[in-house]
C-alpha positions as CSV (number, residue, x, y, z in Angstrom):
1,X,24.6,49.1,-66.3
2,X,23.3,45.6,-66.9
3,X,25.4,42.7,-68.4
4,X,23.6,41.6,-71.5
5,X,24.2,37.7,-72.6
6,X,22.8,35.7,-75.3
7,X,21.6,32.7,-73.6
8,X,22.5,29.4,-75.3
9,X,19.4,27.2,-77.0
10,X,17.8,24.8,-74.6
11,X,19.3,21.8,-76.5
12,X,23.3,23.5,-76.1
13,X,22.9,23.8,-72.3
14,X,21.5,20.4,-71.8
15,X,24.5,19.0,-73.6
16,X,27.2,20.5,-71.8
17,X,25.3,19.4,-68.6
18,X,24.7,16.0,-69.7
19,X,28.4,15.7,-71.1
20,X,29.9,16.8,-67.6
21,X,28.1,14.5,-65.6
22,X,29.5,11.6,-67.8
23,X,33.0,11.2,-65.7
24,X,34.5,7.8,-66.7
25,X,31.8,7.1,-69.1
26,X,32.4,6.2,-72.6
27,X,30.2,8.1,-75.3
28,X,29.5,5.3,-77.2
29,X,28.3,3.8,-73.9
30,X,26.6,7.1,-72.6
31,X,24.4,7.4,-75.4
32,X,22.0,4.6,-74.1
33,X,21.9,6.2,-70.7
34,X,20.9,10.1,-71.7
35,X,19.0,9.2,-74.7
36,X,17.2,6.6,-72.7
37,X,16.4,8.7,-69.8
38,X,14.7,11.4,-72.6
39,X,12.7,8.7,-74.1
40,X,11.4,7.6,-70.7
41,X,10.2,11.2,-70.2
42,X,8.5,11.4,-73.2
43,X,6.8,8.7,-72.8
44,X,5.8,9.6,-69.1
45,X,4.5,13.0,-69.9
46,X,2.3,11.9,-72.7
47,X,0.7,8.8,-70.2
48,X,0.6,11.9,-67.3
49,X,-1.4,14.3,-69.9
50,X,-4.1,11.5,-70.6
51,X,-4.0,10.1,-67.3
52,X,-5.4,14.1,-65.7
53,X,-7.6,13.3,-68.5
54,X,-9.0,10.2,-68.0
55,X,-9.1,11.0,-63.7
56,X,-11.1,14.2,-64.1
57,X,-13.7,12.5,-66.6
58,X,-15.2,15.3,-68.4
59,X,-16.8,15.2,-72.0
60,X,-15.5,12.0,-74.0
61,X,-13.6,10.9,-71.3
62,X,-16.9,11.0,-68.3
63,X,-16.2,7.4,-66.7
64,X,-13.3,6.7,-67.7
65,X,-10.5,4.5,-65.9
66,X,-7.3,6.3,-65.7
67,X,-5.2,2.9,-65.1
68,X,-7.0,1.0,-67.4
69,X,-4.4,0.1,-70.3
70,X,-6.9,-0.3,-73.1
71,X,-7.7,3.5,-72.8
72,X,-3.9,4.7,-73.3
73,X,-3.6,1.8,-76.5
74,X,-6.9,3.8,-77.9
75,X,-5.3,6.7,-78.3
76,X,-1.5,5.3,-79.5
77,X,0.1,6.8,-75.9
78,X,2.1,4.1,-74.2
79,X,1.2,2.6,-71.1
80,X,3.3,3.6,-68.0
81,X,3.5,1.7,-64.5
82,X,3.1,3.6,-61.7
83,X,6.9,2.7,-60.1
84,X,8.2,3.7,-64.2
85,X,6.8,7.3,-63.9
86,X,8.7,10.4,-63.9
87,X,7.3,11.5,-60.8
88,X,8.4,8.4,-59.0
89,X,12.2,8.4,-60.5
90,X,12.6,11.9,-59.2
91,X,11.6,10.7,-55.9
92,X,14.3,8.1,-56.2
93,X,16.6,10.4,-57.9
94,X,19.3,11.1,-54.2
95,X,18.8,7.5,-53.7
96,X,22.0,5.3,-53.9
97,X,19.5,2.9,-55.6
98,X,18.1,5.0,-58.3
99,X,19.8,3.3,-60.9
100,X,18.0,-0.3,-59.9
101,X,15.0,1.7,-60.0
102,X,15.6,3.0,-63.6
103,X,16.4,-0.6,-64.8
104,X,13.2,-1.5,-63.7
105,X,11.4,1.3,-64.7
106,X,12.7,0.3,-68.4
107,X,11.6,-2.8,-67.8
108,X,7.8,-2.4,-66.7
109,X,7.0,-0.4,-69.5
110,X,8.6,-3.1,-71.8
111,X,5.9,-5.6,-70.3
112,X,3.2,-3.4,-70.4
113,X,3.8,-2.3,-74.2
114,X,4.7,-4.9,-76.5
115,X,6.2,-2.4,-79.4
116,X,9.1,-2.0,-77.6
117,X,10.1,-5.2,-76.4
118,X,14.0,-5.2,-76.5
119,X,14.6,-1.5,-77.3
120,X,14.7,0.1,-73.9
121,X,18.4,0.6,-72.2
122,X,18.8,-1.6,-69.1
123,X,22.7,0.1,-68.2
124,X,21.4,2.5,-65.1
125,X,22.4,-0.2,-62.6
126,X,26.2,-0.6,-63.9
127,X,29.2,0.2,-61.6
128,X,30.7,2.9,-64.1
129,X,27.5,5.0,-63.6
130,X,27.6,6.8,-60.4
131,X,24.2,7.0,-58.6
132,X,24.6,10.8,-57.6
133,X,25.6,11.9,-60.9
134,X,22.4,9.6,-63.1
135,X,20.0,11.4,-59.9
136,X,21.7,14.8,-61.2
137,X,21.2,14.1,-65.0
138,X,17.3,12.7,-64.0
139,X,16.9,16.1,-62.3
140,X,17.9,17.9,-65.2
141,X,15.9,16.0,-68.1
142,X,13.3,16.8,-65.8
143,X,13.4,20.0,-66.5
144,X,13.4,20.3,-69.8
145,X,9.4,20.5,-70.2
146,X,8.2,23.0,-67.2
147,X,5.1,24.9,-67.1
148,X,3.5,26.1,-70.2
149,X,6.3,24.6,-72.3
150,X,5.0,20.7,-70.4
151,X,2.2,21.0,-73.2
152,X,4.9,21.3,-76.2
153,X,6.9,18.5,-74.1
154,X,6.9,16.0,-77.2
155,X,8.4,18.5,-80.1
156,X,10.7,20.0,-77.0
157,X,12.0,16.6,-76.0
158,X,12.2,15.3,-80.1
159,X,14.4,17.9,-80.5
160,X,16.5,17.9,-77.5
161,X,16.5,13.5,-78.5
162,X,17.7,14.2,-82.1
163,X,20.4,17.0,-81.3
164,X,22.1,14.6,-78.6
165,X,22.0,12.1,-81.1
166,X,24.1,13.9,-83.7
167,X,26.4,15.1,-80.5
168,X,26.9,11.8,-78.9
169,X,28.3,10.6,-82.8
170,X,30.3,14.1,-83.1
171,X,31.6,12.2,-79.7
172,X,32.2,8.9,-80.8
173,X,33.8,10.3,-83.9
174,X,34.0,7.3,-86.5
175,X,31.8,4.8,-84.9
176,X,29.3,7.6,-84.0
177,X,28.8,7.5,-88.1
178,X,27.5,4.1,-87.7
179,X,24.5,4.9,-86.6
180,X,24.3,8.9,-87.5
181,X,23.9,10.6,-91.0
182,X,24.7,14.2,-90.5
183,X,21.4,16.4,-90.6
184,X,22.2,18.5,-93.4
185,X,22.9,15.6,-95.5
186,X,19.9,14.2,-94.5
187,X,18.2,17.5,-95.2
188,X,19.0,17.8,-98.8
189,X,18.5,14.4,-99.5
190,X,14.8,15.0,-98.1
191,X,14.4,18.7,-100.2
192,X,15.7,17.2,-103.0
193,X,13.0,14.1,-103.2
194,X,10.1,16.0,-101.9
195,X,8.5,12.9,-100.2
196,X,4.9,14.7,-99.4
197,X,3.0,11.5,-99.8
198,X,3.5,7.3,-100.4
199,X,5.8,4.7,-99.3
200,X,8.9,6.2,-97.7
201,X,11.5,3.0,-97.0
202,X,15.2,3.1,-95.5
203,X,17.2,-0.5,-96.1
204,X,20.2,0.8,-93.7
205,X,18.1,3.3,-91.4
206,X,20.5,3.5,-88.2
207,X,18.6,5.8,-86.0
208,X,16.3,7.0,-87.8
209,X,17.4,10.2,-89.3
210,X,15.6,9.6,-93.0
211,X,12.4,8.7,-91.4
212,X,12.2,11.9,-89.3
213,X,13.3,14.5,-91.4
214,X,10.5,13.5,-93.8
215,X,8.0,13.9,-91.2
216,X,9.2,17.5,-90.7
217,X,9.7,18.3,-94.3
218,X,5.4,16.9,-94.7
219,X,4.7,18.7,-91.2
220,X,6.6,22.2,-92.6
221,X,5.0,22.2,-96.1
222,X,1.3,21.6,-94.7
223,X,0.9,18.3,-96.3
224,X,-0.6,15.4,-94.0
225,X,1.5,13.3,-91.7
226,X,-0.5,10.2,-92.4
227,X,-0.4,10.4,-96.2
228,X,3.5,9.0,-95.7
229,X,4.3,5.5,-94.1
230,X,7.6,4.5,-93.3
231,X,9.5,1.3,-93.9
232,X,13.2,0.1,-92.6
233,X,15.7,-2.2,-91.6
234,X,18.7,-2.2,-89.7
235,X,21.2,-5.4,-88.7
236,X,23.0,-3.6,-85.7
237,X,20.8,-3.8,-82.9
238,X,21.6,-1.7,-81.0
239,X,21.3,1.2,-83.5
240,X,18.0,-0.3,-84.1
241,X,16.9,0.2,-81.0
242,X,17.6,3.9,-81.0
243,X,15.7,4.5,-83.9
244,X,12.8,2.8,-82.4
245,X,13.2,5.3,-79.6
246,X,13.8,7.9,-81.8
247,X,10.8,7.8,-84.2
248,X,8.7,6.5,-80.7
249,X,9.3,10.0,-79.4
250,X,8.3,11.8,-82.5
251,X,5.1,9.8,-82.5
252,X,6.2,8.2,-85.6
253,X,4.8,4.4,-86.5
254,X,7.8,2.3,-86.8
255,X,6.2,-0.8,-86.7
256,X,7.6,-1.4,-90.4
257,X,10.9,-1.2,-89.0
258,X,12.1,-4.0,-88.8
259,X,15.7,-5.5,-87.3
260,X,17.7,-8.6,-88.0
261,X,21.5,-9.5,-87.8
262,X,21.7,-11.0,-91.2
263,X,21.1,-7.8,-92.8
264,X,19.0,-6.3,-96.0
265,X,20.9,-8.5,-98.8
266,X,20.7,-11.5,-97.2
267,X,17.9,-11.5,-95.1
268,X,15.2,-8.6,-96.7
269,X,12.8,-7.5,-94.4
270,X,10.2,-6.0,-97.1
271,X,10.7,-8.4,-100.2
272,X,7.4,-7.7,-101.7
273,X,7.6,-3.6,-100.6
274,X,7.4,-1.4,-103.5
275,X,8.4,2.2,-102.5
276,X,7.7,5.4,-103.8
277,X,10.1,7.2,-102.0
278,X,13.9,5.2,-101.1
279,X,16.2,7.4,-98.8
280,X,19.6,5.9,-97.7
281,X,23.3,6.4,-96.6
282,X,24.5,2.5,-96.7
283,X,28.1,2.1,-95.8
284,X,30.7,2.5,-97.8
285,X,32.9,0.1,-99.8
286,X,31.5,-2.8,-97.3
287,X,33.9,-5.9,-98.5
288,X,32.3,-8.2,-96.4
289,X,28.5,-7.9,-97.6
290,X,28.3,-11.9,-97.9
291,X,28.1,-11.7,-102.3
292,X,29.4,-15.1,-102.7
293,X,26.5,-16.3,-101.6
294,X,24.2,-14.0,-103.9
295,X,25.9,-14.5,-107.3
296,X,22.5,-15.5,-108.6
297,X,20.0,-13.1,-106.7
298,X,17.1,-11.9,-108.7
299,X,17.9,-8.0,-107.8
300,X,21.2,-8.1,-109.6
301,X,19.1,-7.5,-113.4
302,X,21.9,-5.0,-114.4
303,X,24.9,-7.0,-113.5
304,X,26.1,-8.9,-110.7
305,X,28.2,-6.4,-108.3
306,X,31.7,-7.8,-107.2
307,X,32.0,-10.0,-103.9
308,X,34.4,-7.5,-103.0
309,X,32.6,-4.1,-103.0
310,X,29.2,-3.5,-101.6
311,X,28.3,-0.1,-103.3
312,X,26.6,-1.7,-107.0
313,X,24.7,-4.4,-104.8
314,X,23.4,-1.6,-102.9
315,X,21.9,0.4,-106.1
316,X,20.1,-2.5,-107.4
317,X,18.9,-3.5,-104.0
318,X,17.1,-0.1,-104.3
319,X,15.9,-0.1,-107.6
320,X,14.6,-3.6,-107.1
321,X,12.6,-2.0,-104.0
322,X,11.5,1.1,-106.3
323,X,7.8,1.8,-107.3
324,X,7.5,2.1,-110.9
325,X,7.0,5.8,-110.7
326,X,9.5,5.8,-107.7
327,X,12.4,7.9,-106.7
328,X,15.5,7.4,-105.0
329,X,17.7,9.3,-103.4
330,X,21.4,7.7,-101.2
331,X,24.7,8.5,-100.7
332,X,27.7,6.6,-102.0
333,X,31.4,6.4,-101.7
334,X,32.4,9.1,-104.6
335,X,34.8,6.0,-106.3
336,X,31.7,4.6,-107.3
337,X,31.2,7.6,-110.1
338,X,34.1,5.9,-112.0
339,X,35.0,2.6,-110.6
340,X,35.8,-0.4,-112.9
341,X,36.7,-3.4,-111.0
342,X,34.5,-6.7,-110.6
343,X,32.5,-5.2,-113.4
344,X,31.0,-2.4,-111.8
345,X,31.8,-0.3,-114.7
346,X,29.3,-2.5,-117.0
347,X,27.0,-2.1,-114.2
348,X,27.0,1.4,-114.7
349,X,26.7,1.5,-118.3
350,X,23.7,-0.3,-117.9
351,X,22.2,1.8,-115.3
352,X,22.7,4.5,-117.6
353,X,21.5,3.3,-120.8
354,X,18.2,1.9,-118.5
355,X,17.7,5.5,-118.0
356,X,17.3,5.4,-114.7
357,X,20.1,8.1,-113.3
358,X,18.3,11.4,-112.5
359,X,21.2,13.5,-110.9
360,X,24.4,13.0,-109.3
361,X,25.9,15.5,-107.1
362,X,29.5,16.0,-105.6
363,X,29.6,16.8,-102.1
364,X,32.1,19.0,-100.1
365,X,34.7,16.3,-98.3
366,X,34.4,16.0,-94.3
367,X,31.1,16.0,-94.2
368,X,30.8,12.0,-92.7
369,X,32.0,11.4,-89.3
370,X,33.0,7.8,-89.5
371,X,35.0,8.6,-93.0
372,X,37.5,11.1,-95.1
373,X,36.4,9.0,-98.2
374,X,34.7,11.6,-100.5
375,X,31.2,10.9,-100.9
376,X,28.3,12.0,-103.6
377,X,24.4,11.7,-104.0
378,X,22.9,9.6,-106.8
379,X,19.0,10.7,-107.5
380,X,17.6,7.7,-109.8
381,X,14.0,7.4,-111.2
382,X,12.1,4.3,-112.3
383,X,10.4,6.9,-115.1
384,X,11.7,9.9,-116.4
385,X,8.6,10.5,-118.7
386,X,6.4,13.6,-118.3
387,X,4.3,12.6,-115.2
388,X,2.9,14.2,-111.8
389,X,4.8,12.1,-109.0
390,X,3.1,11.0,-106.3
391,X,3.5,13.7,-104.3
392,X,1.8,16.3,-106.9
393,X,4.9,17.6,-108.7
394,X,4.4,18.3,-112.1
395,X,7.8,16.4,-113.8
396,X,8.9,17.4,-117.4
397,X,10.4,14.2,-120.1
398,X,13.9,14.0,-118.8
399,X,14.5,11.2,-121.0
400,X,18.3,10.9,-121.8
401,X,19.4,13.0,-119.4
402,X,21.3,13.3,-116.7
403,X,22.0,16.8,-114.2
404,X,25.5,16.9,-112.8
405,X,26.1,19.2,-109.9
406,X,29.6,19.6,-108.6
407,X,28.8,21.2,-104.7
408,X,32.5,20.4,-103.4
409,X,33.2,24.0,-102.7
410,X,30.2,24.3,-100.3
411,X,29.7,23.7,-96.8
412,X,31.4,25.3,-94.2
413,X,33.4,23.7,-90.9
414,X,32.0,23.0,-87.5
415,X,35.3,22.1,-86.0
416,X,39.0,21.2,-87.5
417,X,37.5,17.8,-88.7
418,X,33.7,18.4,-90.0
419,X,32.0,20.3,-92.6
420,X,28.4,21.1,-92.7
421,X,26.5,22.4,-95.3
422,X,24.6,25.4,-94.3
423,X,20.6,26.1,-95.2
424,X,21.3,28.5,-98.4
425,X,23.8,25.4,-99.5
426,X,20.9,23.3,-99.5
427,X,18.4,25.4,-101.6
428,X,20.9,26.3,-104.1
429,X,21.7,22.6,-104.9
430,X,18.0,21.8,-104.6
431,X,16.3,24.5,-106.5
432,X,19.0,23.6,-109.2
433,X,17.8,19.8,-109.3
434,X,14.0,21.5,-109.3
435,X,15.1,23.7,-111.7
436,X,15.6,21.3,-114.0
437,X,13.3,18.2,-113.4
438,X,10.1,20.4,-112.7
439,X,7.7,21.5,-115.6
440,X,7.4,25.3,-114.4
441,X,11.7,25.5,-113.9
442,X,13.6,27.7,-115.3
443,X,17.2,26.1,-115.5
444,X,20.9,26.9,-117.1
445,X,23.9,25.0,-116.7
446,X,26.3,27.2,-114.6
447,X,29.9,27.0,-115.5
448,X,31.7,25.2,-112.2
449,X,28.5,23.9,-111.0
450,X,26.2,22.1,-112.9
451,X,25.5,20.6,-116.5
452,X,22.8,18.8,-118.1
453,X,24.2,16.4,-120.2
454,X,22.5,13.6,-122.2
455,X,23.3,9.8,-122.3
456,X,25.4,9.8,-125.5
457,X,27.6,12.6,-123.6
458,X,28.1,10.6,-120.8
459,X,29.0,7.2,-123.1
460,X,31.4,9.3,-125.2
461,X,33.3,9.7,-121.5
462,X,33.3,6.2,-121.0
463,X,30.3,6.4,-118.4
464,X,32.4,7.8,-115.8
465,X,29.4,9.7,-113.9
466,X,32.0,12.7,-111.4
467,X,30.0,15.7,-112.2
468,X,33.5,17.9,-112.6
469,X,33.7,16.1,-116.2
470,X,31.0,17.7,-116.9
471,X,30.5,21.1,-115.5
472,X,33.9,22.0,-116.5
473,X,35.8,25.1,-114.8
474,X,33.8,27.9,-113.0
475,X,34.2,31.4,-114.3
476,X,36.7,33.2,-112.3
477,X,35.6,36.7,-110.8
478,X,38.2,39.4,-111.5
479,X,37.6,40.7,-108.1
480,X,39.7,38.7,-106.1
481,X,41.2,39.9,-103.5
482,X,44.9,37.9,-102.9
483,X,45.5,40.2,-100.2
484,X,43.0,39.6,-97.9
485,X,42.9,35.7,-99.0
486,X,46.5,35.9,-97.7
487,X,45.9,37.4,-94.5
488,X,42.5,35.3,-93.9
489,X,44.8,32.2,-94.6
490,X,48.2,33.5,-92.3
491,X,45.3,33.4,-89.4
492,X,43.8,30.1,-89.7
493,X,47.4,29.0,-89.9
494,X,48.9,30.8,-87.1
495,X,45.4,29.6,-84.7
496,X,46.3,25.8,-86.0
497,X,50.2,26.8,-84.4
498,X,48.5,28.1,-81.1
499,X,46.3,25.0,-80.6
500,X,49.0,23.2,-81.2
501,X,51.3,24.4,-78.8
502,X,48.5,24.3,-76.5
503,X,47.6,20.8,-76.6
504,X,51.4,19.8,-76.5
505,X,51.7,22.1,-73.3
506,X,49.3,20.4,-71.6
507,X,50.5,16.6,-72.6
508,X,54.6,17.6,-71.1
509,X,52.0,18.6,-67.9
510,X,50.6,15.6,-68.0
511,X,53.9,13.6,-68.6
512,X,55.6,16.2,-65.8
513,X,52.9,14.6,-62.9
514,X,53.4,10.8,-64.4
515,X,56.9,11.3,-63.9
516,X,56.6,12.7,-60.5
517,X,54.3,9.6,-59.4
518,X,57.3,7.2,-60.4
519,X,59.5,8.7,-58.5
């Protein structure tokens, strides 16, 4: 009888490949080199498809020069030298050379293509990277569009690009948070906003993440992609440069994003933008954010935020940016929700009294790979009045109100570390926020999970904006079963003891063979 297996995804198999060729390699530093490899076969399969085009010169394309760069700019497909196509890297690939030969592939098509000047990786040539193992991981990123699937290459190869991205910062741990927001985060933060059409603009974009999903939440409802255009800024550079890569191989414009080391407060990329659609995850409790030098800035109308605390500077960097039917939707650090010092407290009684709060909601903790400091969404509106937003929905008069939903007890974990929240997580906090803000809802607060309460509710508590003030204690089900919670927790215990014992098994190994060498 036959051996059935479920055969990973694609994406799964490619990472544990990718991860064992990486040796001595850093994450943090092996990023550049895998992620960099997938762009540069993107980008070589979409020149390659136009290029049979062009040489067999039938229809539109009768006459045509396939190596004339003009035609490729025409139709937004990047021009790629001869000696920086796929083809010719795998011919290099068993060559103790190939990773000269990648260095310069990167940097023809840099020459040739003047968007991404500065963004490819030039780290193929470097002594860590061993020449057999970069020919090994060409061979296999070569693989990943064969056949029939070659015409689907892009969507294949987006995926496969976005996927390592959230692997590589599950790698890097807290510095992999840098430059990665966790999909599902990003995901409800796109569901929630509904950003079908307008301005769409990301202050602290790191790779990219915002910009993507709300191309695939326009592709997946049927709306246009060209009815949303994309704006950004990011002062690490080199995150910048993967998010140029990133939105590159989606076929995304990201001419509008823009970089510079200075950074959104002190050096804004889009002064005069106006969005109808802000998406962000800025960093938390950033001390350093230069606000002695701002105490006088023009964004800081409902308060000047403390030099000490970035979070408050952040808000009213966004609502400064907002359209005057806009929405926004970013995470902060949850201390924000009741925080006091350097007169962020006033801050947020202003905020509130301007109206402009729309929802808060708690999230589950472990969520963030770079940090254990409980976080929560803020959803604010520029109007609140009965009006169809810009993306068609029909919003009810909210004025003087606030929805508070407390989602601490979703999510689910990944590993010992990390939560994620899973897709029905997503639509139960989202159709709640719908629910409620959408003429045709039908909403009720639910006892544990979310409350509408109005502005002189939330002044009576002294503007403290942690949804559990609010939504009080959920209803406890009289079907609980202590038995089986008992047993479900004795085995998550007693698994933690064998892992345990493991890993300390395998360090007095370790030690055991150290020892032996010094003798």
């Amino acid at each position: 009888m036959a051996k059935t297996t479920t055969e990973e995804p694609l994406e799964k198999q490619l990472w544990k490949s990718a991860d064992k060729l990486r040796k001595n390699i850093d994450a943090a530093e092996y990023k550049h080199v895998v992620l960099g490899l997938i762009f540069l076969k993107y980008i070589s399969d979409a020149f390659e498809e136009l290029y049979d085009k062009l040489k067999a010169g039938v229809g539109e394309y009768a006459g045509a020069d396939p190596e004339d760069k003009d035609e490729y700019k025409a139709e937004n497909v990047f021009f790629v030298p001869e000696k920086a196509r796929w083809s010719y890297l795998l011919s290099q690939a068993k060559q103790p050379t190939i990773g000269k030969s990648v260095d310069e592939a990167m940097d023809f098509i840099e020459k040739e293509n003047v968007s991404l000047k500065g963004v490819l990786p030039k780290v193929y040539a470097r002594q860590n990277l061993d020449p057999t193992s970069l020919g090994e991981l060409i061979d296999m990123i070569g693989n990943i569009a064969l056949g029939d699937a070659k015409a689907r290459s892009a969507d294949i190869l987006g995926h496969v690009f976005e996927y390592f991205l959230g692997e590589f910062a599950l790698a890097e741990g807290k510095k992999g948070g840098q430059f990665y927001t966790p999909r599902s985060v990003v995901e409800l933060l796109v569901e929630m906003l509904e950003p079908y059409k307008g301005r769409v603009f990301d202050p602290c974009c790191g790779s990219g993440g915002m910009f993507v999903q709300s191309e695939e939440f326009v592709t997946e409802h049927q709306g246009k992609i060209n009815d949303i255009s994309i704006y950004g800024q990011e002062s690490n550079q080199t995150t910048w440069r993967l998010a140029k890569m990133n939105l590159a191989i989606r076929g995304i414009d990201s001419s509008q994003v823009k970089w510079n080391s200075e950074g959104s407060f002190l050096n804004d990329a889009h002064k005069d933008l106006k969005a109808d659609y802000i998406i962000a995850n800025p960093p938390f409790n950033v001390s350093d954010w230069s606000g002695d030098l701002l105490r006088t800035d023009g964004r800081w109308k409902y308060g000047t935020p403390p030099t000490g605390n970035a979070n408050y500077a952040w808000i009213q960097h966004f609502m400064y940016h907002l359209a005057p039917s806009g929405q926004a939707g970013f995470v902060l650090a949850k201390g924000a929700l009741t925080s006091k010092s350097g007169g962020e407290g006033d801050i947020r009684k202003e905020l509130v009294e301007a109206d402009l709060i729309d929802c808060i909601v708690n999230l589950p903790a472990k969520l963030f790979l770079n940090t254990q400091i409980p976080a929560s969404l803020w959803f604010m509106s520029r109007s609140k009045a009965a009006l169809t937003s810009v993306s068609g929905q029909k919003l009810r008069n909210r004025a003087g109100e606030i929805l508070f939903i407390d989602a601490r007890n979703l999510g689910h974990l990944i590993n010992r570390r990390t939560k994620e929240l899973a897709k029905e997580d997503i639509d139960q906090i989202t159709s709640t926020y719908h629910n409620w803000r959408n003429t045709d809802g039908n909403y009720e607060d639910v006892k544990g999970f979310c409350a509408s309460a109005s502005k002189e509710r939330v002044a009576e508590l002294d503007y403290v904006l942690t949804p559990g003030r609010y939504v009080g204690l959920a209803v406890e089900e009289d079907d609980f079963d202590f038995a089986e919670r008992f047993t479900s927790l004795k085995a998550e215990f007693e698994a933690q003891l064998k892992e345990e014992a493991e890993l300390n098994e395998r360090i007095a190994k370790n030690l055991a063979k150290i020892e032996l060498k010094n003798e």
